[in-house]
C-alpha positions as CSV (number, residue, x, y, z in Angstrom):
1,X,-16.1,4.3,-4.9
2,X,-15.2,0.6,-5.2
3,X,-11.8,0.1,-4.1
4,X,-9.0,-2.1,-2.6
5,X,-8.7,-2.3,1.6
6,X,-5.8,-3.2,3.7
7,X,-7.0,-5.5,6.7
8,X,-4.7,-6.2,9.6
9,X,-5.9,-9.8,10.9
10,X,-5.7,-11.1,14.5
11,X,-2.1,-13.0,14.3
12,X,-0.8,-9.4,12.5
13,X,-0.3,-10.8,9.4
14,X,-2.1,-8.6,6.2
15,X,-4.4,-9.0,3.4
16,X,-7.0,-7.5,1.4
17,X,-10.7,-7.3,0.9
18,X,-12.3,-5.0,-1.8
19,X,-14.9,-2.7,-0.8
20,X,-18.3,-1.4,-2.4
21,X,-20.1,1.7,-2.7
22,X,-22.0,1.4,0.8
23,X,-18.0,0.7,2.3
24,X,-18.6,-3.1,3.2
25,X,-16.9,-6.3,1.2
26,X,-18.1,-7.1,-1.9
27,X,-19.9,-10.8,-1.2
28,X,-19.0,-12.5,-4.3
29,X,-15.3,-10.9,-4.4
30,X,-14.5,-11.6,-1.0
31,X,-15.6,-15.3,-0.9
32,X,-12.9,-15.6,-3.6
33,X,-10.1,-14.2,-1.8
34,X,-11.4,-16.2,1.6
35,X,-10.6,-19.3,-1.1
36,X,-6.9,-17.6,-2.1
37,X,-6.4,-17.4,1.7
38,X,-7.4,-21.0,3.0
39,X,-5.4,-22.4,0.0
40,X,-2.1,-20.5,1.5
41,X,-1.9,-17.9,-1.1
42,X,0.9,-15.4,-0.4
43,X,-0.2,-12.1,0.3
44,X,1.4,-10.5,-2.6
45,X,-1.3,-12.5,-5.1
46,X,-4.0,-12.0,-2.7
47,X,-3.5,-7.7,-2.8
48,X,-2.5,-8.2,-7.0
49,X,-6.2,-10.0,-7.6
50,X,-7.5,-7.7,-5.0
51,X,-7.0,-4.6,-7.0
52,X,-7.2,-6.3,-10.4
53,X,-11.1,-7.0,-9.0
54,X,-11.5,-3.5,-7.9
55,X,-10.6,-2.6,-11.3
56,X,-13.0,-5.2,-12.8
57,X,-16.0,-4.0,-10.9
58,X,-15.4,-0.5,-11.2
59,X,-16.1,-1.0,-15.1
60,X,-19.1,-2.8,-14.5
61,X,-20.3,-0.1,-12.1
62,X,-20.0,1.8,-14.9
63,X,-21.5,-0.4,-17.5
64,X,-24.3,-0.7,-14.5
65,X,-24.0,-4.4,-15.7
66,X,-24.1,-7.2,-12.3
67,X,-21.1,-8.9,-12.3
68,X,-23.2,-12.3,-13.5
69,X,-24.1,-11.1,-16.5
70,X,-20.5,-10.1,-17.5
71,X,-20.4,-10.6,-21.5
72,X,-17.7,-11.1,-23.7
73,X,-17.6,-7.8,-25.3
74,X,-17.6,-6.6,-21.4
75,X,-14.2,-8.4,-21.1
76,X,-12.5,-6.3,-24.3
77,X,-14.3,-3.4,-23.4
78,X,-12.0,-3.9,-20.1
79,X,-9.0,-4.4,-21.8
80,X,-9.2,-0.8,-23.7
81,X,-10.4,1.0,-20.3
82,X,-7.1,0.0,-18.8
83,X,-5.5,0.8,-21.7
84,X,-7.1,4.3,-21.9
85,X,-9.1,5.3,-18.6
86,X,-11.9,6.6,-21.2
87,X,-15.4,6.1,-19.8
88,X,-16.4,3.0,-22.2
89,X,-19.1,5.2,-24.0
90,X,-16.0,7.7,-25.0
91,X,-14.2,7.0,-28.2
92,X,-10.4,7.9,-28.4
93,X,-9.7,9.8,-31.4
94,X,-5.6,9.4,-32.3
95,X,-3.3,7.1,-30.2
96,X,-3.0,7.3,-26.8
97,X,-0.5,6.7,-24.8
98,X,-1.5,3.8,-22.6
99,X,-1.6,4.2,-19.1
100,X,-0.6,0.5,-17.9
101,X,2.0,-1.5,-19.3
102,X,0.7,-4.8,-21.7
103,X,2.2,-6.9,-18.6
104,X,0.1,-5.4,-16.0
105,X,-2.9,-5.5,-18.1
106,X,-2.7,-9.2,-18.5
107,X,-2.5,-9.8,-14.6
108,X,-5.5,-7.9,-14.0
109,X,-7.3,-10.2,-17.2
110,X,-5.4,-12.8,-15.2
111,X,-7.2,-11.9,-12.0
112,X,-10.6,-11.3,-13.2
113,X,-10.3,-15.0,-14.8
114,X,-9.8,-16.6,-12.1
115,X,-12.4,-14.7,-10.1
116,X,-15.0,-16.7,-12.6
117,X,-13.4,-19.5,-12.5
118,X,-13.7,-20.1,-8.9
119,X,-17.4,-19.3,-9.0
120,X,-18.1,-21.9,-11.9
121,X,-16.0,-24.0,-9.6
122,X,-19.1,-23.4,-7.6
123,X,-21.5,-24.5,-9.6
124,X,-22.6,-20.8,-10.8
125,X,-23.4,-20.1,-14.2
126,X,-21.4,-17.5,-15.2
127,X,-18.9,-15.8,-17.9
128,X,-19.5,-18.8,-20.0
129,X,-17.6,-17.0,-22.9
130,X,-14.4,-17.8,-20.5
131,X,-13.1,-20.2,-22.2
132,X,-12.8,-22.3,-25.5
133,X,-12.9,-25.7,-26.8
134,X,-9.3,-25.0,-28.1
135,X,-10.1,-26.8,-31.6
136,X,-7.3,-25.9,-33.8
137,X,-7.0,-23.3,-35.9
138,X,-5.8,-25.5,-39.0
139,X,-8.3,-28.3,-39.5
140,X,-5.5,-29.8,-41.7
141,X,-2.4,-29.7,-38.7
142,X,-2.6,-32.0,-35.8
143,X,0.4,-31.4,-33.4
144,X,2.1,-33.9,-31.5
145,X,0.0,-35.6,-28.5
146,X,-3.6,-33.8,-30.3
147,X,-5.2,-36.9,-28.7
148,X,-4.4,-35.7,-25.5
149,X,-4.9,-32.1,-25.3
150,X,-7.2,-30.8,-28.1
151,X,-10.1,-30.8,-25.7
152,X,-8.2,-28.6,-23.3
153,X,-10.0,-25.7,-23.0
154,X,-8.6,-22.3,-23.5
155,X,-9.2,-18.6,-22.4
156,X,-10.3,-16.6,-24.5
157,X,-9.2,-13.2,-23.9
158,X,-5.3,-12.7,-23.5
159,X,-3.2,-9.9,-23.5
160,X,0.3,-11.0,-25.1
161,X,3.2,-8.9,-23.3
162,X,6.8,-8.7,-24.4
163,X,9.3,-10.5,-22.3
164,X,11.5,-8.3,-20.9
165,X,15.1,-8.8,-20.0
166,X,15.4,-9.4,-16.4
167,X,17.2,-6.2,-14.9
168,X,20.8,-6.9,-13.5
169,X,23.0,-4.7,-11.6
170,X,26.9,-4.1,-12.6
171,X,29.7,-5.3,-9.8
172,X,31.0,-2.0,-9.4
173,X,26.9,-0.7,-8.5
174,X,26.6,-3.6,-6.1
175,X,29.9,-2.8,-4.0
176,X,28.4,1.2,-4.0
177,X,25.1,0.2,-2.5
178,X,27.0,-2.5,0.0
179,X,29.5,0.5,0.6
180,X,27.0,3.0,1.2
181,X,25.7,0.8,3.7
182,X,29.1,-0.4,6.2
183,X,32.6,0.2,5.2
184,X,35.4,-1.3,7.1
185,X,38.2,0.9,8.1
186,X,41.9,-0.2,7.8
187,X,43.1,2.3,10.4
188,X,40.3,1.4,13.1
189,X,40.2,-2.1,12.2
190,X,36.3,-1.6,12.5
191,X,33.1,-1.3,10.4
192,X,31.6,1.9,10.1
193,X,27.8,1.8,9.4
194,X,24.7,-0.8,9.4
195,X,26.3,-3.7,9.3
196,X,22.8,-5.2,9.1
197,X,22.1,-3.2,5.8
198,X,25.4,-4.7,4.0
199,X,25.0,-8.5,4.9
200,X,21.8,-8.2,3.9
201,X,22.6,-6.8,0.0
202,X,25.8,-9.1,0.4
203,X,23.8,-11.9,1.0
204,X,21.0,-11.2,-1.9
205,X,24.2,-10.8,-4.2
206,X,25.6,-13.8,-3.2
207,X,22.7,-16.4,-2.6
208,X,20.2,-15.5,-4.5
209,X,17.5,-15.1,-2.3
210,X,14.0,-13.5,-2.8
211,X,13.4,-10.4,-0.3
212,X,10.7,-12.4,1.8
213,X,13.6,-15.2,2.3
214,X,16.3,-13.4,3.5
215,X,13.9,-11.6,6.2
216,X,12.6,-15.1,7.1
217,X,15.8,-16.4,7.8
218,X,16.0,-17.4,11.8
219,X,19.9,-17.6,13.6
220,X,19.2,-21.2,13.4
221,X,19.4,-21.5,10.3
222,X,22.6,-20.3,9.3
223,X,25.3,-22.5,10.0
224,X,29.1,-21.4,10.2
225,X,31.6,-22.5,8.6
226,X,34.5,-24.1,11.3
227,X,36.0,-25.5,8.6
228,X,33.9,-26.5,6.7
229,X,31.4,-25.1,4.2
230,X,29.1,-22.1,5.4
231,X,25.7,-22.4,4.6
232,X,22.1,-21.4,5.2
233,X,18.7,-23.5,5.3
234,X,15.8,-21.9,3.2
235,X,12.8,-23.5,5.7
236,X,9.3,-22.5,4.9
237,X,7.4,-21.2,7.9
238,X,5.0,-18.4,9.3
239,X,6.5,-14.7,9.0
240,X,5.0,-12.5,11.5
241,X,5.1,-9.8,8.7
242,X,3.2,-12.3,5.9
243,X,6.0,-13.1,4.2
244,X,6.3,-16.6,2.2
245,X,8.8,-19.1,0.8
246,X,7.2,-19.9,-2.2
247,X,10.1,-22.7,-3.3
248,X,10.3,-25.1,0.0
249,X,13.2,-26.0,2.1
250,X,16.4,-25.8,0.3
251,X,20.1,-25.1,1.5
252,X,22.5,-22.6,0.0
253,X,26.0,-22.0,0.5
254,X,27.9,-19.5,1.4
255,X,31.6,-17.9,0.9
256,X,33.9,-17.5,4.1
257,X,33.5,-13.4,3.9
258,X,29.9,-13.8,4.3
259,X,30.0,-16.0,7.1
260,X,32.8,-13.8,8.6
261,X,30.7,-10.2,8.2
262,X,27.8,-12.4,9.6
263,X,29.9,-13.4,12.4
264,X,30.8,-9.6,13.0
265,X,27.3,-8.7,12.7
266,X,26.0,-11.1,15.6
267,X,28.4,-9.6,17.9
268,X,27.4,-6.6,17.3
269,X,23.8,-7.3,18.2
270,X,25.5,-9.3,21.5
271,X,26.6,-5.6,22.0
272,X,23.3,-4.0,21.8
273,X,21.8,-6.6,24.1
274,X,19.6,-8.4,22.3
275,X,21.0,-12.0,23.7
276,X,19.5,-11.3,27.3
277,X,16.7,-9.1,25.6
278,X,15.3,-11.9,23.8
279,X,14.2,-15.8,25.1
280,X,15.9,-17.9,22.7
281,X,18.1,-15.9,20.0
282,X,18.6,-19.3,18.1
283,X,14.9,-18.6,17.1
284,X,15.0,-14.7,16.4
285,X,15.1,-13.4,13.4
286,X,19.0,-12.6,11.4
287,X,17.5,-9.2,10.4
288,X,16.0,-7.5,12.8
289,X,14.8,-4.0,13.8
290,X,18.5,-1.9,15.7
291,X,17.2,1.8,15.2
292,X,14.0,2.1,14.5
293,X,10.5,0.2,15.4
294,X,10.5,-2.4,18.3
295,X,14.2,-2.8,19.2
296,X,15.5,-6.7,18.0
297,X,12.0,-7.1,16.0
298,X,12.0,-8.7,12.9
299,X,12.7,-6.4,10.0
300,X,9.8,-5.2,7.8
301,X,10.1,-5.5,3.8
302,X,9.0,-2.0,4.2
303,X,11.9,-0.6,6.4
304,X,14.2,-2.4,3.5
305,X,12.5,-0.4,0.3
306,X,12.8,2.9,2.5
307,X,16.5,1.9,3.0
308,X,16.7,1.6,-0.7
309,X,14.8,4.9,-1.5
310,X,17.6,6.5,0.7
311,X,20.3,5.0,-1.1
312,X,19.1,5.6,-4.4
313,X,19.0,9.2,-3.2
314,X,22.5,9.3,-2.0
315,X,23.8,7.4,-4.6
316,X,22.4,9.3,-7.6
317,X,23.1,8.2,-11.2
318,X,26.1,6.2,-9.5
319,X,23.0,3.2,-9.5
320,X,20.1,2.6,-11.6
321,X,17.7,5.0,-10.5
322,X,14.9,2.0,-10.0
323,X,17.0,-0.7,-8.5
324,X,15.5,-2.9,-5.9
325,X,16.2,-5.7,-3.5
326,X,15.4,-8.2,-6.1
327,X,17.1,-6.8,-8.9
328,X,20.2,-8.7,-7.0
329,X,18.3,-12.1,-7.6
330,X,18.3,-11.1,-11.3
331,X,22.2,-10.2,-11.2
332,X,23.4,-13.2,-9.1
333,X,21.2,-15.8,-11.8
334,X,22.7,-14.0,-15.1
335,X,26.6,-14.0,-13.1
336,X,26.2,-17.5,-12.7
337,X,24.8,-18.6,-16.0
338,X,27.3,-16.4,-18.1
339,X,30.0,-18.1,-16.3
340,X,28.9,-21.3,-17.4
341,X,27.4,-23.1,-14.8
342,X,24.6,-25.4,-15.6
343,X,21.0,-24.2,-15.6
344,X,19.3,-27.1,-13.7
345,X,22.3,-26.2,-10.6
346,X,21.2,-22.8,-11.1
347,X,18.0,-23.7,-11.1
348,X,17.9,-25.7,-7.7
349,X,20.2,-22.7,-6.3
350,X,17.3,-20.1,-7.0
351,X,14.8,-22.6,-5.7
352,X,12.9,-22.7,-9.1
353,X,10.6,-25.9,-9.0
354,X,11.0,-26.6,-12.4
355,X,13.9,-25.9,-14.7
356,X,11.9,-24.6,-17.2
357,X,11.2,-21.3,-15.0
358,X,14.8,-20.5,-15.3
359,X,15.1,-20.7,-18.7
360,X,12.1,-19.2,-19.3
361,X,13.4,-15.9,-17.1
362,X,16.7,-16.0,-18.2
363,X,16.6,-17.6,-22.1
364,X,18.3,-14.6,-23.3
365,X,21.5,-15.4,-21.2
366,X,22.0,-18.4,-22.6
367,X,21.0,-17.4,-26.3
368,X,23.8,-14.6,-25.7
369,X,26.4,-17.4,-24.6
370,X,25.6,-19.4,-27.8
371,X,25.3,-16.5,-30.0
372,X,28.8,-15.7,-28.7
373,X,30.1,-19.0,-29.4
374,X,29.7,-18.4,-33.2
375,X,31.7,-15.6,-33.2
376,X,34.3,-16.8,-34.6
377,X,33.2,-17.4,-38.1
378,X,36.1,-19.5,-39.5
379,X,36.9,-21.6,-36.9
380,X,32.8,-22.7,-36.7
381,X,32.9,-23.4,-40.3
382,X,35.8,-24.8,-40.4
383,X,34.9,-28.0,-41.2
384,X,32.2,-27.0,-43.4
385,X,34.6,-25.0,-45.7
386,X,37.0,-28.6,-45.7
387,X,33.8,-30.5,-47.0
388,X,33.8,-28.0,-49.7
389,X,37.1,-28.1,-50.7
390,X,38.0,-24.1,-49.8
391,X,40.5,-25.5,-47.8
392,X,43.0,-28.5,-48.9
């Protein structure tokens, strides 16, 4: 059975190989993720292409067609096994319902592409039904800058998917997942709780961050306020868990009540000991392991989506009953945008490298905010009606 292996390498960090019948890597398959690797690809594509190529060759094993010889009618053959799961010989009499959504079918086309593109890279000649010559499809119509782009080749086989809205949550579900996780009580004048757990949710609502950010973040990078501005530096280095910072260095900032329940928070690891536990806390990780794991070790993305299985459980229908860490990336981009700030600041907040990305994920919050602005229906064509003489 050809399928996807986790591989732990010598400086801990994790990737994946895909393995053949006789258990061993597949040559051809794992000189293209050796290329992903050496070319600093996170780990996240690496394991996605991974399996979208265990998939691939798993149809071909049963076509009992070498990878090489691939044909065209191979590729859409693929599309409706992924679709289906029917042996390629079967045909489905009715609908179906499909068994991957349109957007995960086009990352595994997506993967298998560039699989053959990196071996024509190579010199090998294969899949040469890949790609185009993109001639247009109105000999009549030239668009704008034709000159330039009409011999830009293009693939052939693409799956369209509907864009989705990007899922948000509500203030009132964010305070019951930061609430779940500390509460501060009045009478005691104390937190009750992880007080690791809340400033990390509170700092996902607030910043923006991706997951593999905020658990990169090192107590040197965060810089109190006294006085001034709180912030925190986004710097791109190694993880010792894999994670990446796919945007670069930027800086964020920060209200006072998160630099003060960040404040409270390092105390509290002062109090568990982790100041003479560790050689230089400056250099530790902000989220760390406190009851579980290797005491004061960086936190795993792992121990956070078990965190948020628990609280989905506790909190029932109170939350959405898929939420997860970066659903607050979502919320915090759509809270700012609806309250008018501008996309590029947006933009450089989320640590998009183009401002197109943003208004590509989130287009539908501004087309809402402009939709909304023509509510009014007489006072828009106010002037309209005056040209026409309905009003004097």
């Amino acid at each position: 059975m050809i399928r996807v292996q986790s591989v732990a390498s010598t400086n801990d960090e994790r990737t994946w190989t895909v393995l053949g019948r006789d258990h061993l890597p597949l040559p051809a398959v794992e000189l293209y993720l050796e290329h992903l690797r050496q070319t600093r690809a996170s780990p996240n594509t690496i394991r996605s292409y991974a399996r979208a190529l265990a998939l691939w060759f798993q149809y071909l094993d049963l076509l009992k067609r070498p990878w090489e010889d691939a044909r065209l009618e191979d590729a859409t053959g693929y599309i409706a096994w992924l679709r289906t799961g029917l042996h390629p010989d079967v045909v489905p009499i009715g609908d179906m319902p499909p068994r991957m959504a349109d957007s995960t079918i086009a990352t595994r086309i997506h993967g298998m592409q560039s699989f053959y593109t990196f071996h024509q890279w190579r010199g090998l000649e294969v899949a040469p039904w890949l790609y185009s010559g993109g001639a247009a499809r109105n000999p009549s119509y030239r668009p704008f800058l034709h000159h330039v782009n009409h011999r830009r080749p293009q693939v052939t086989i693409r799956v369209r998917s509907k864009r989705t809205t990007p899922p948000t949550l509500t203030p009132r579900q964010i305070e019951a997942i930061k609430d779940s996780c500390a509460r501060f009580d009045e009478a005691s004048r104390s937190w009750s709780g992880c007080l690791r757990d809340r400033l990390l949710f509170q700092l996902l609502e607030e910043t923006g961050l991706r997951i593999g950010e905020a658990l990169s973040l090192q107590h040197r990078d965060w810089h109190v306020g006294r006085g001034e501005n709180p912030f925190i530096e986004v710097v791109p280095r190694r993880n010792p868990h894999g994670l990446r910072q796919k945007s670069g260095y930027r800086k964020v900032y920060l209200s006072d009540a998160t630099d003060r329940l960040y404040g409270e928070y390092v105390w509290q690891l002062c109090d568990l000991g982790m100041a003479a536990a560790v050689d230089d806390m400056n250099r530790t990780s902000v989220f760390v392991n406190i009851n579980s794991g290797r005491t004061f070790a960086p936190l795993h993305p792992d121990t956070v989506y078990k965190l948020v299985d628990r609280l989905r459980k506790r909190l029932g229908t109170r939350v959405p009953a898929r939420w997860s860490p970066h659903w607050f990336r979502h919320t915090h981009a759509t809270a700012l945008l609806l309250s008018g700030t501008p996309v590029h600041v947006v933009s450089r907040r989320l640590g998009h490298r183009d401002v197109q990305t943003t208004l590509n994920t989130y287009a539908w919050v501004t087309e809402d905010e402009e939709l909304k602005s023509i509510a009014d229906w007489t006072r828009v064509t106010q002037t309209w009606r005056v040209q026409h003489g309905q009003i004097p």
